[in-house]
C-alpha positions, 0 to 999 in steps of 0.5 A: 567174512573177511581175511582177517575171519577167514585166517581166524577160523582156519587157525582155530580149525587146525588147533582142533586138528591137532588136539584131535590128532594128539588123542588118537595117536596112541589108537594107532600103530603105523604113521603113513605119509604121502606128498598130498596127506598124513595118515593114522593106522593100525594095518598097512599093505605096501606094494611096489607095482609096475606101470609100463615104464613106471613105477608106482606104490600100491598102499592099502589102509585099514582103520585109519585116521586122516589128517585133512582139515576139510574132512567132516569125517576123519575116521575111515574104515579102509584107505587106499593110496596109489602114487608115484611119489614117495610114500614113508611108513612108520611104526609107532613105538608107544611107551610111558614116556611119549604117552607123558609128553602127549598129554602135555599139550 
């Protein structure tokens, strides 16, 4: 397989990802971002714990969808993320007109 093949395959790939992506998105109410991943969800639990000197996040999933490439899978019934780097919740709001421009693409 050459470079040229390689660029190909992971390009269409992340195309794929993206459709997937641009479908499920109205299944799911939270968006989950870490430094390592993006996740889908529909039940987030935060928790900000105490390590020693350290601080780190505590983020328990359910039903959710992870964007990763490589995944066979990208569906998972329960996630946890544990990280001592920033981790960004938001709620979606899905009205007509964000439904309208998904469909689009």
């Amino acid at each position: 397989m050459s470079a040229e093949d390689l660029d190909d395959y992971e390009t269409k790939a992340e195309l794929e990802l993206y459709k997937e992506y641009r479908d499920v998105i109205k299944l799911f109410r939270y968006v989950v971002e870490t430094e390592r991943r993006f996740y889908l969800a529909n039940s987030v639990e935060f928790r900000t714990c105490n390590g020693g000197t350290d601080v780190y996040f505590d983020v328990q999933l359910t039903d959710a969808w992870v964007w990763d490439i490589y995944r066979p899978s990208r569906f998972a019934k329960s996630v946890r993320i544990m990280s001592f780097k920033d981790v960004n919740i938001e709620e979606l709001t899905h009205t007509d007109a964000d439904l309208d421009i998904l469909e689009r693409f």
